[in-house]
Biopython code that builds the backbone (N, CA, C, O; Angstrom):
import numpy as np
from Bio.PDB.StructureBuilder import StructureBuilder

atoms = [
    (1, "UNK", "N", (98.440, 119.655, 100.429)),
    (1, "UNK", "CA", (98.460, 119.771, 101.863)),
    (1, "UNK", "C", (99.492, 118.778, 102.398)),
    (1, "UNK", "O", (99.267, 117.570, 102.334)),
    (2, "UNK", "N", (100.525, 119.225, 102.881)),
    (2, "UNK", "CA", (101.598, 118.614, 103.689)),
    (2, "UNK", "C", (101.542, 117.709, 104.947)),
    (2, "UNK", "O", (101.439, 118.310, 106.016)),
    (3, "UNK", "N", (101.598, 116.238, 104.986)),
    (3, "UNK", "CA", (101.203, 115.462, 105.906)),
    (3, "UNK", "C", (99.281, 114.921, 105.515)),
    (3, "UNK", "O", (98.492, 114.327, 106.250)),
    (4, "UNK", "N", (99.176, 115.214, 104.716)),
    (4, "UNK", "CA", (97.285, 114.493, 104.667)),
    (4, "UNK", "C", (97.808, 113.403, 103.497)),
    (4, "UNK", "O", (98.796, 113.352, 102.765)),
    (5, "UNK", "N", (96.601, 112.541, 103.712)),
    (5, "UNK", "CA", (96.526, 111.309, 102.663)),
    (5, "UNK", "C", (94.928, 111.275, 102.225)),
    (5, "UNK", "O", (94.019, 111.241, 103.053)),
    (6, "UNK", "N", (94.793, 111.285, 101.236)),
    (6, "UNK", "CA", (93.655, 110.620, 100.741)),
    (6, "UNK", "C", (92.841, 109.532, 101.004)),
    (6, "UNK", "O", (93.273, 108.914, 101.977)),
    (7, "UNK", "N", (91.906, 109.080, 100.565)),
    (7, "UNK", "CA", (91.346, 107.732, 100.727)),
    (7, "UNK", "C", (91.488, 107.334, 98.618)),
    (7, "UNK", "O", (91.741, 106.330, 97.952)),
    (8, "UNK", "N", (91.118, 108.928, 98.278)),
    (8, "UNK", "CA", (91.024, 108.304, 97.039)),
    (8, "UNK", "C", (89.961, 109.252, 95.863)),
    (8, "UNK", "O", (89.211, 109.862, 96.625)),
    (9, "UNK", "N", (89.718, 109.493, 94.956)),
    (9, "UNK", "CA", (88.556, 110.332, 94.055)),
    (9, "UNK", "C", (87.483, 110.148, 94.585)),
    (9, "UNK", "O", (86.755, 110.924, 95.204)),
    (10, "UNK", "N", (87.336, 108.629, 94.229)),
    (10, "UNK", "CA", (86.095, 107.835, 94.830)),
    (10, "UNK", "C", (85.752, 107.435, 96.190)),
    (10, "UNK", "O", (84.813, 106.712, 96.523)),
    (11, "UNK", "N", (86.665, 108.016, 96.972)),
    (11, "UNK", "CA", (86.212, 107.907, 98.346)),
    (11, "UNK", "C", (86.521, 106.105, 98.700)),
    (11, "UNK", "O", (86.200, 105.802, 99.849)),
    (12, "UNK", "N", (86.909, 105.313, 98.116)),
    (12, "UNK", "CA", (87.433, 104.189, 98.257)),
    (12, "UNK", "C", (88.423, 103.437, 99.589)),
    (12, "UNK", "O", (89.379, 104.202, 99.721)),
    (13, "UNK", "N", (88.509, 102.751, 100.184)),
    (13, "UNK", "CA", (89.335, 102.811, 101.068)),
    (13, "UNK", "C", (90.956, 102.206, 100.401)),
    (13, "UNK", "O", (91.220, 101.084, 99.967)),
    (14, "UNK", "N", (91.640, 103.140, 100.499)),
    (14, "UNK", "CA", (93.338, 102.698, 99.584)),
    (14, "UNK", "C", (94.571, 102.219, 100.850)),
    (14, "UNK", "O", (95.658, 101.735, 100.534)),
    (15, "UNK", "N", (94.195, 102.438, 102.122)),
    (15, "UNK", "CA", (95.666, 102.229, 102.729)),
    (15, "UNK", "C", (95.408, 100.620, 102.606)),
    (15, "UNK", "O", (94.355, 100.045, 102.332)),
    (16, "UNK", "N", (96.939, 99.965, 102.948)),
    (16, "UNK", "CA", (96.817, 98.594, 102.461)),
    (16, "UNK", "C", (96.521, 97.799, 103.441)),
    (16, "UNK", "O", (96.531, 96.701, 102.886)),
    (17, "UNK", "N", (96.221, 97.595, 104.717)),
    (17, "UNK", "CA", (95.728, 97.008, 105.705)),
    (17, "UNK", "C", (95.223, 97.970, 106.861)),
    (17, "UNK", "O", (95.779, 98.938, 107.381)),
    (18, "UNK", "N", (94.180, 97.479, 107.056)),
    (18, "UNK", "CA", (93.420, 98.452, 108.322)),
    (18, "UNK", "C", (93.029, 97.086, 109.178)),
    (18, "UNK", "O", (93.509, 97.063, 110.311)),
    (19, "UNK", "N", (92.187, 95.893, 108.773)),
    (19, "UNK", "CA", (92.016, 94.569, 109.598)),
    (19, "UNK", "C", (91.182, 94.150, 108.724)),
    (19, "UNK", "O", (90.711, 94.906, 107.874)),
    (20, "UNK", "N", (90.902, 92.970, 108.804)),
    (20, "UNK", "CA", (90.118, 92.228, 107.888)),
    (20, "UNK", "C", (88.550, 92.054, 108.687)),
    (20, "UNK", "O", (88.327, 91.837, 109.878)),
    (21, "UNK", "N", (87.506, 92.256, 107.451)),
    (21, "UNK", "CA", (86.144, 92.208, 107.228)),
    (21, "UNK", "C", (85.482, 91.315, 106.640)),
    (21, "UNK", "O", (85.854, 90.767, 105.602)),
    (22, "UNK", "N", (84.426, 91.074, 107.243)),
    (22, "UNK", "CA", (83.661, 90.216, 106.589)),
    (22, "UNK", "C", (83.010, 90.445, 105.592)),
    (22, "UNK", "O", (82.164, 91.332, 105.701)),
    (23, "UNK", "N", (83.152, 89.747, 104.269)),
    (23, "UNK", "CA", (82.124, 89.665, 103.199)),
    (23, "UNK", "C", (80.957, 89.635, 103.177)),
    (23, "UNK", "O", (80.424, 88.551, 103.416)),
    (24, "UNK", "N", (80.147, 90.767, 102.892)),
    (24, "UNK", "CA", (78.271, 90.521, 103.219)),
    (24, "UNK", "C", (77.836, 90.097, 102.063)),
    (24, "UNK", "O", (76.952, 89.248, 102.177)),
    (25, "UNK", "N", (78.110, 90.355, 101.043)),
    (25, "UNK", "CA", (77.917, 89.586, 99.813)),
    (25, "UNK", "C", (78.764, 89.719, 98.776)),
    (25, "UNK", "O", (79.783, 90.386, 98.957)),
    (26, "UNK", "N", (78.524, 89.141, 97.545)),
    (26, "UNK", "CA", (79.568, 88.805, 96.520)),
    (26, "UNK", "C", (78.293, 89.959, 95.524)),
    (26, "UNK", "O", (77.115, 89.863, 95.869)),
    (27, "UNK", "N", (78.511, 90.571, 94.815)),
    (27, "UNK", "CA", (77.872, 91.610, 94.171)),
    (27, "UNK", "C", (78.029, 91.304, 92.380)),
    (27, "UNK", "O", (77.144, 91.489, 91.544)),
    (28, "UNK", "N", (79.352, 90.818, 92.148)),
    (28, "UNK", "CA", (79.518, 90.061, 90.443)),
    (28, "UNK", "C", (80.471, 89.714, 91.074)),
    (28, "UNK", "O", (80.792, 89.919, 92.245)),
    (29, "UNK", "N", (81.246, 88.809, 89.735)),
    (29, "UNK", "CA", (82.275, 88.139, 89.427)),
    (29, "UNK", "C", (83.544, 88.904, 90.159)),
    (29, "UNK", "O", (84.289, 88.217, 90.858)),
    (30, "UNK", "N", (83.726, 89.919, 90.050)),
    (30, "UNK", "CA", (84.930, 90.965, 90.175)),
    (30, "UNK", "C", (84.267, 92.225, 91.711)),
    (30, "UNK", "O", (85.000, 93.170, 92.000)),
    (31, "UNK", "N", (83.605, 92.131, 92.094)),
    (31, "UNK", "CA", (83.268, 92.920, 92.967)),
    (31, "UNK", "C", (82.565, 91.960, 94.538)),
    (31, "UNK", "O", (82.020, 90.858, 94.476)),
    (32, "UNK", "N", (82.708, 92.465, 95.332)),
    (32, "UNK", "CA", (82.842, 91.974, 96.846)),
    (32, "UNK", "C", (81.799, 93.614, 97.795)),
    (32, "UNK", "O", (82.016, 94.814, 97.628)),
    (33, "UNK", "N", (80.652, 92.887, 98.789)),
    (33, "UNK", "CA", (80.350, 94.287, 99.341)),
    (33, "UNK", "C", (81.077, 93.285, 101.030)),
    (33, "UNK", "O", (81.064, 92.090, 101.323)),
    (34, "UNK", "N", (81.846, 95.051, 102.068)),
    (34, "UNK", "CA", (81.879, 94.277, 102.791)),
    (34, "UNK", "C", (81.542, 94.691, 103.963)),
    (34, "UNK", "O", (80.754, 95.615, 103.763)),
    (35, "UNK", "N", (81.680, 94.544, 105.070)),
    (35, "UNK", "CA", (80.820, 94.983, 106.507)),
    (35, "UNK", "C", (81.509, 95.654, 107.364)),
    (35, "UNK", "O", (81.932, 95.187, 108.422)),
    (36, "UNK", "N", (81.672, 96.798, 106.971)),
    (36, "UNK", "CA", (82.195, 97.779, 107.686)),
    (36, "UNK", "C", (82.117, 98.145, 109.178)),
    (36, "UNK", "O", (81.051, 97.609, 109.478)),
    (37, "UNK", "N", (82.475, 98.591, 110.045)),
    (37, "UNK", "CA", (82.302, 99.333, 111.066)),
    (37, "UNK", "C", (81.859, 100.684, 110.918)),
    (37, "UNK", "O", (82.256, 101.332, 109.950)),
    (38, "UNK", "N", (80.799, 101.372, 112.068)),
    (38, "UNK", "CA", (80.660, 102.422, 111.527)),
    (38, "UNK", "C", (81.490, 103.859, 111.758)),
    (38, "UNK", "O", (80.965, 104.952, 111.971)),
    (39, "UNK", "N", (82.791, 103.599, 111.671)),
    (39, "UNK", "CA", (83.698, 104.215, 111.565)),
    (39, "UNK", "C", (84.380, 104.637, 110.529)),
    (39, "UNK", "O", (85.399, 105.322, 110.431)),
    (40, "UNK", "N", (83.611, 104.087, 109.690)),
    (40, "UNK", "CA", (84.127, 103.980, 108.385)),
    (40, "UNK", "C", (82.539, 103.914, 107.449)),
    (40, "UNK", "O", (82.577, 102.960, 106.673)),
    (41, "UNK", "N", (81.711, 104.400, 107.396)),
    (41, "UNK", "CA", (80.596, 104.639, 107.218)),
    (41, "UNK", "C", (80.213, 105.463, 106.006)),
    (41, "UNK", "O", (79.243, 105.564, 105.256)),
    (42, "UNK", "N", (81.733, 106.151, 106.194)),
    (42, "UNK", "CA", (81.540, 107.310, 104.620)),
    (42, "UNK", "C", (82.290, 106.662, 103.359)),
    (42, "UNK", "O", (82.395, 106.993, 102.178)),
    (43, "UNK", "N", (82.807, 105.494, 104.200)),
    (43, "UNK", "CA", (83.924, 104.593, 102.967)),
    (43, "UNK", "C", (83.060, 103.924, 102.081)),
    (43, "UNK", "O", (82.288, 103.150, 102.647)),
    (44, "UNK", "N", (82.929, 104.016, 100.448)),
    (44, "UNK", "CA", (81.928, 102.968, 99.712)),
    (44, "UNK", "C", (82.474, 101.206, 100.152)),
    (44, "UNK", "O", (83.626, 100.789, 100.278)),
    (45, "UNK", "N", (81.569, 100.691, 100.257)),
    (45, "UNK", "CA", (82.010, 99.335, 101.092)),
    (45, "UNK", "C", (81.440, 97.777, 99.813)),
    (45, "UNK", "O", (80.872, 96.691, 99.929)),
    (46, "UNK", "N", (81.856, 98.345, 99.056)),
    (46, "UNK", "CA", (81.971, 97.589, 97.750)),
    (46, "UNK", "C", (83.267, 97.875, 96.940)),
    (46, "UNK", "O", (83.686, 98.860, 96.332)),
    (47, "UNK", "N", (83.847, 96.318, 97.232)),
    (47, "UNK", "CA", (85.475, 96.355, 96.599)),
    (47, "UNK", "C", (85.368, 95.260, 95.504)),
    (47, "UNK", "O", (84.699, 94.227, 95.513)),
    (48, "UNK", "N", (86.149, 95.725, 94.622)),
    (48, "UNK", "CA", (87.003, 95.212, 93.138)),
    (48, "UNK", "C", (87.493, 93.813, 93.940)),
    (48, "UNK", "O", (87.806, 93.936, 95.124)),
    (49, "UNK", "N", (87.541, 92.883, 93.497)),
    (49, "UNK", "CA", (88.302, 92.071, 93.970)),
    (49, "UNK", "C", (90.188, 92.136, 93.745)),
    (49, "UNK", "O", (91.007, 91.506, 94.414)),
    (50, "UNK", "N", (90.410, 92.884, 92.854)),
    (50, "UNK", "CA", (92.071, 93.260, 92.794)),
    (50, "UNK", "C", (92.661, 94.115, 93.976)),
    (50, "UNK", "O", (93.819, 94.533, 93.937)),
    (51, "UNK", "N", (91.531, 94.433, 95.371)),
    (51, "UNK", "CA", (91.987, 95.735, 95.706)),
    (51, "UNK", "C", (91.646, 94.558, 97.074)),
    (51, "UNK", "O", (91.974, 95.088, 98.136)),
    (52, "UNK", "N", (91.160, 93.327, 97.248)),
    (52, "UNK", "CA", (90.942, 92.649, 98.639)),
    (52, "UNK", "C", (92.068, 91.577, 98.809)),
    (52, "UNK", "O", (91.931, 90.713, 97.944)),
    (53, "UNK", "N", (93.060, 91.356, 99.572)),
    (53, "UNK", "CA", (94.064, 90.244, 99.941)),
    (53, "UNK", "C", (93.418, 89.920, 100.879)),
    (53, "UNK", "O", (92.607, 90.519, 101.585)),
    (54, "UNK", "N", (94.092, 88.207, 100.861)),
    (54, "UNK", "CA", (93.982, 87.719, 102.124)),
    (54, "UNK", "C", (94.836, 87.892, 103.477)),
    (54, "UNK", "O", (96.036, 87.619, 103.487)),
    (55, "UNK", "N", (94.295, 88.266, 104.391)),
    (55, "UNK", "CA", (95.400, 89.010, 105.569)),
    (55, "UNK", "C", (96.073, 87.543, 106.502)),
    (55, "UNK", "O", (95.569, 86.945, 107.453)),
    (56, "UNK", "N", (96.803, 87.408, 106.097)),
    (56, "UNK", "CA", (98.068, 86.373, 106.788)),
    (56, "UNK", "C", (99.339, 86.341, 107.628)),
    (56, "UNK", "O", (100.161, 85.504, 108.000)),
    (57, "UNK", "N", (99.010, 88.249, 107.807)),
    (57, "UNK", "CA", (100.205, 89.087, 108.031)),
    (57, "UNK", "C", (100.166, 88.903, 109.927)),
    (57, "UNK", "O", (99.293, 88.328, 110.577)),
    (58, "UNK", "N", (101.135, 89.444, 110.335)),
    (58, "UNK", "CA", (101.546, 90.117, 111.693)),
    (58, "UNK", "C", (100.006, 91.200, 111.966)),
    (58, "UNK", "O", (99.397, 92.060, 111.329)),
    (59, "UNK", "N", (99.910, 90.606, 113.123)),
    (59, "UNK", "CA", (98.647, 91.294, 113.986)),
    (59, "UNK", "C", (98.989, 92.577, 114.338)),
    (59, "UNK", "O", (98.402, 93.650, 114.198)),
    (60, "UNK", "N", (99.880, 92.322, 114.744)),
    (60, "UNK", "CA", (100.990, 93.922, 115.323)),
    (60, "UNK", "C", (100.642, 95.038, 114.340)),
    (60, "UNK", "O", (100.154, 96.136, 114.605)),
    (61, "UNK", "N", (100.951, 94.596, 113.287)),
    (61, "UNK", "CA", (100.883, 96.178, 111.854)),
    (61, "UNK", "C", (99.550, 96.191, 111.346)),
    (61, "UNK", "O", (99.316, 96.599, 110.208)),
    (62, "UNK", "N", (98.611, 95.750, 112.154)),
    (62, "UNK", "CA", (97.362, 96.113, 111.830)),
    (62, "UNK", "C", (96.627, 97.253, 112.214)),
    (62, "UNK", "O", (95.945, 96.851, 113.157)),
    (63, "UNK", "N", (96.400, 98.313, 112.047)),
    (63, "UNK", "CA", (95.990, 99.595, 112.298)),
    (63, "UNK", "C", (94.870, 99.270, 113.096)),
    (63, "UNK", "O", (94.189, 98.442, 112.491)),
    (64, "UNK", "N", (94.301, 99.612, 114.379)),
    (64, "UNK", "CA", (92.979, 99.880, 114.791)),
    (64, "UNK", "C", (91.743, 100.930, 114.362)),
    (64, "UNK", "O", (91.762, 101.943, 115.062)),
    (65, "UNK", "N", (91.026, 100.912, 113.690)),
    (65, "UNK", "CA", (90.040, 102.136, 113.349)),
    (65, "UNK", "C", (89.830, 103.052, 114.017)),
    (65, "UNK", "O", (89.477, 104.152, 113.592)),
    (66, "UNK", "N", (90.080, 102.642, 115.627)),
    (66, "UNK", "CA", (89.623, 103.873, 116.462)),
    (66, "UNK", "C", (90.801, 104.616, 115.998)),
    (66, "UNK", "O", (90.917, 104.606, 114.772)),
    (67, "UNK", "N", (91.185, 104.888, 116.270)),
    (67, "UNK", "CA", (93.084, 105.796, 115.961)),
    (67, "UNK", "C", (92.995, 106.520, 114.595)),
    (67, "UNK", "O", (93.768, 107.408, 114.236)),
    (68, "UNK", "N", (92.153, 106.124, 114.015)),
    (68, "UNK", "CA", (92.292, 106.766, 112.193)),
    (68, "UNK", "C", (91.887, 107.841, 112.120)),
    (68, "UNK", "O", (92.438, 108.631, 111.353)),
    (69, "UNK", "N", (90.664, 108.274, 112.985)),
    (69, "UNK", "CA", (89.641, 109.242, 112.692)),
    (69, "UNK", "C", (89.583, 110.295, 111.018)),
    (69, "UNK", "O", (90.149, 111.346, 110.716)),
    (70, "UNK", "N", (88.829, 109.581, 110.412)),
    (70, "UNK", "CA", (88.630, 110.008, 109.282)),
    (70, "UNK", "C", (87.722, 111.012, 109.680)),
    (70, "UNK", "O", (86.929, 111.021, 110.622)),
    (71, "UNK", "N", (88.062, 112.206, 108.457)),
    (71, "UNK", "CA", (87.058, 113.148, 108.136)),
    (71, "UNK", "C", (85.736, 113.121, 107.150)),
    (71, "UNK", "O", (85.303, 112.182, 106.483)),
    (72, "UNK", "N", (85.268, 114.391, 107.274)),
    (72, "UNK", "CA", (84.100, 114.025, 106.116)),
    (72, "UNK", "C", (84.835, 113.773, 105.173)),
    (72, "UNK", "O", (84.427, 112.863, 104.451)),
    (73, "UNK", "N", (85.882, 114.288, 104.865)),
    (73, "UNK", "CA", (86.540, 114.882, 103.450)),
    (73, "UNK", "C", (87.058, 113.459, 103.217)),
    (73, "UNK", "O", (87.580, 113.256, 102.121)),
    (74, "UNK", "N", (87.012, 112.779, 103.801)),
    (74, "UNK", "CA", (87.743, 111.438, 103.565)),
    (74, "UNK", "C", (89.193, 111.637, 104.045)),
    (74, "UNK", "O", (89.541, 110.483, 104.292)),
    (75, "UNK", "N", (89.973, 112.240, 104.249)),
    (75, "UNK", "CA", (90.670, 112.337, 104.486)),
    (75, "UNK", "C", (91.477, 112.532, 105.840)),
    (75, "UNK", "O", (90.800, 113.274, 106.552)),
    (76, "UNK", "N", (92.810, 112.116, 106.567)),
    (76, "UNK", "CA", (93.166, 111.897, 107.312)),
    (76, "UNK", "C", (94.583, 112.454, 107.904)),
    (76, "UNK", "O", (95.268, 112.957, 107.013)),
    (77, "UNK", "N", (95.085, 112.476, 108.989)),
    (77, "UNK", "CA", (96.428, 113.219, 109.012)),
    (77, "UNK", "C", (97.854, 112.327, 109.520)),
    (77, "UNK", "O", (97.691, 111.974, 110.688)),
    (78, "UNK", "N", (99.191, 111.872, 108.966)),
    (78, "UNK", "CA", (100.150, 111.566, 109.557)),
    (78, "UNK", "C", (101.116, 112.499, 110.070)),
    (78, "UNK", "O", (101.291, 113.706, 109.901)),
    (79, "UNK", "N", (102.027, 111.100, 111.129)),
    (79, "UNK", "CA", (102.601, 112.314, 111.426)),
    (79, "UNK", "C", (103.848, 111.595, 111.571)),
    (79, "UNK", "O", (103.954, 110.622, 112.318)),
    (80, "UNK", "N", (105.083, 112.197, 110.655)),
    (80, "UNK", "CA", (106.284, 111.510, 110.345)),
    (80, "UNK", "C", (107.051, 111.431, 111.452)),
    (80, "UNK", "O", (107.308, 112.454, 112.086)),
    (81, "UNK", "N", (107.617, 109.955, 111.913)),
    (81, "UNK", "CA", (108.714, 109.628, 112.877)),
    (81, "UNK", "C", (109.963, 110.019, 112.443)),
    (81, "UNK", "O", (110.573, 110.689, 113.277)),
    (82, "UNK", "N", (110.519, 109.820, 111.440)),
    (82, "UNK", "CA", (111.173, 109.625, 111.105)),
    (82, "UNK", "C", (111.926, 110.245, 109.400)),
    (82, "UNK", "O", (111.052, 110.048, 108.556)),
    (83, "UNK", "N", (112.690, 110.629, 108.996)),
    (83, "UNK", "CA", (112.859, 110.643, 107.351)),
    (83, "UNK", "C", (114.321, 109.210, 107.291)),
    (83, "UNK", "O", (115.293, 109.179, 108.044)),
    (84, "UNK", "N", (114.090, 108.484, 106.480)),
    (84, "UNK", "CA", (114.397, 107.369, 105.927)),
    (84, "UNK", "C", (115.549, 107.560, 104.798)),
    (84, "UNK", "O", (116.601, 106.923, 104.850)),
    (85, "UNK", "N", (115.256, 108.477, 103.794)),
    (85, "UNK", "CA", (115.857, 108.683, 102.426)),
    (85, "UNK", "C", (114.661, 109.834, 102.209)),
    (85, "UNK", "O", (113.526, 110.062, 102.628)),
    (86, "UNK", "N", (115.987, 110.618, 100.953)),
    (86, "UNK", "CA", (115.444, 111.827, 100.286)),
    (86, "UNK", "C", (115.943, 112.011, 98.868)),
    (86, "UNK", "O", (117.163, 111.957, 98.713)),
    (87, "UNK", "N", (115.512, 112.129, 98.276)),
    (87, "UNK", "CA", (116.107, 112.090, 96.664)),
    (87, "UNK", "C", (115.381, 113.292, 95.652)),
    (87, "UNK", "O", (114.312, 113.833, 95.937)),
    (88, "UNK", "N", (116.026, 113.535, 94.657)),
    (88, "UNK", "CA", (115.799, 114.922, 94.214)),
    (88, "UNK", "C", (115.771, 114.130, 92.358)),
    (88, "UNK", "O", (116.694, 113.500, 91.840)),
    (89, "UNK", "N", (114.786, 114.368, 91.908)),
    (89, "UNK", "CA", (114.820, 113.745, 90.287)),
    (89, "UNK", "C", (114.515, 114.828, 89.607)),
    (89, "UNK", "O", (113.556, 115.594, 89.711)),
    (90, "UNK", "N", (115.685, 114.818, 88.695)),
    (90, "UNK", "CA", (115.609, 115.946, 87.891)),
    (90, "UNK", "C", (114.402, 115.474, 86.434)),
    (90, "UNK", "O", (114.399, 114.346, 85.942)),
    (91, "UNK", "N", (113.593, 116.470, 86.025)),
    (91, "UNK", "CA", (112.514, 116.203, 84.839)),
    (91, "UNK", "C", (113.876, 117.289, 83.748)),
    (91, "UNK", "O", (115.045, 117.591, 83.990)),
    (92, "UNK", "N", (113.038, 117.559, 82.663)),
    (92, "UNK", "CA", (113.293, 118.337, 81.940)),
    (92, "UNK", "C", (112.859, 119.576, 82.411)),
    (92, "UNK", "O", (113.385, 120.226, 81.508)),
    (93, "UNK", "N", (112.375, 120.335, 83.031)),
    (93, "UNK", "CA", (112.244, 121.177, 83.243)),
    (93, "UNK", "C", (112.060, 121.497, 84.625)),
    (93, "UNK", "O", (112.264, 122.688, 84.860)),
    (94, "UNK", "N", (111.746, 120.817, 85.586)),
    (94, "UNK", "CA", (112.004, 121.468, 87.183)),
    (94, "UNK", "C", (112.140, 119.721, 87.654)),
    (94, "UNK", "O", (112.053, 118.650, 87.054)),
    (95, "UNK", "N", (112.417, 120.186, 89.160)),
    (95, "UNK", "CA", (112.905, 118.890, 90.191)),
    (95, "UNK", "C", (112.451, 118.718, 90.820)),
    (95, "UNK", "O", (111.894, 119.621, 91.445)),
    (96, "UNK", "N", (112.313, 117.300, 91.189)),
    (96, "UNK", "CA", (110.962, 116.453, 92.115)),
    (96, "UNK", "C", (111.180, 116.228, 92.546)),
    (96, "UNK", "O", (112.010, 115.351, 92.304)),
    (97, "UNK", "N", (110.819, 116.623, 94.377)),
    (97, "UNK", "CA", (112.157, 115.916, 95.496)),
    (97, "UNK", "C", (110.826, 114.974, 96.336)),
    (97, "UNK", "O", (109.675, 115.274, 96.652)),
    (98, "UNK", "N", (111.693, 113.668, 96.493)),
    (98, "UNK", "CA", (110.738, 112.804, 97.340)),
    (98, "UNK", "C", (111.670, 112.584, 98.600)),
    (98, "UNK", "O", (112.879, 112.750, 98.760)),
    (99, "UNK", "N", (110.682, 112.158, 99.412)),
    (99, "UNK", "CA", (111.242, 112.040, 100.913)),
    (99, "UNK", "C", (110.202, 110.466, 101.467)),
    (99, "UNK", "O", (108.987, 110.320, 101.600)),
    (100, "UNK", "N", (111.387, 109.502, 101.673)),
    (100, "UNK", "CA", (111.083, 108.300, 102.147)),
    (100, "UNK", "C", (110.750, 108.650, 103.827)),
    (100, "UNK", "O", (111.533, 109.536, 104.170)),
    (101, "UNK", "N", (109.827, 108.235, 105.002)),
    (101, "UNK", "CA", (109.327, 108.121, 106.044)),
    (101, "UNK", "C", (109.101, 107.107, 106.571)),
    (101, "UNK", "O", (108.701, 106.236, 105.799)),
    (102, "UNK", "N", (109.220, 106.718, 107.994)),
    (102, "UNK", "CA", (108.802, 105.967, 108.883)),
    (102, "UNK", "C", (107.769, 106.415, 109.684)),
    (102, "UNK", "O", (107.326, 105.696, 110.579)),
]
sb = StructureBuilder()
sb.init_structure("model")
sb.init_model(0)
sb.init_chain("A")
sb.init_seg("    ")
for serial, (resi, resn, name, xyz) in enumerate(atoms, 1):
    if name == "N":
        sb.init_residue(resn, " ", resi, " ")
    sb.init_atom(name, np.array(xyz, "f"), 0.0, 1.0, " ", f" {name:<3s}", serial, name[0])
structure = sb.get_structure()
């Protein structure tokens, strides 16, 4: 489907900043549960610790949740400003064209 993104198999949350959450508990060594909004309610809210940074970034490029509106499906829709770069990679047997976006 052209223009949708995933969250993920597991229904996981994958984009790389949405805003930072509070930790409700530490679950093991390697895993974190955390306190979602309920906007995000269908997202499993227990993270890997390889998948949590600390947010130090620009406030500005922080996505608001209201604006996301996720589906059941987990899934969500963009909508390209811009094309950036386009490139065409040849395999051995057919060609893979990617397209960079803003």
């Amino acid at each position: 489907m052209k223009g949708v993104m995933r969250f993920g198999k597991k229904g996981k949350l994958s984009p790389r900043y949405i805003k930072p959450y509070r930790i409700a508990k530490r679950i093991d060594n390697v895993a974190y549960e955390l306190e979602l909004p309920q906007e995000l309610a269908v997202v499993h809210s227990v993270f890997h610790v390889s998948m949590l940074k600390k947010c130090m970034g620009d406030p500005s490029l922080i996505i608001p949740t209201e604006n996301i509106g996720i589906k059941d499906s987990l899934s969500y829709g963009e909508i390209p400003i811009q094309i950036l770069d386009r490139q065409v990679r040849k395999l051995r047997t057919k060609e893979v064209a990617s397209v960079k976006f803003l």
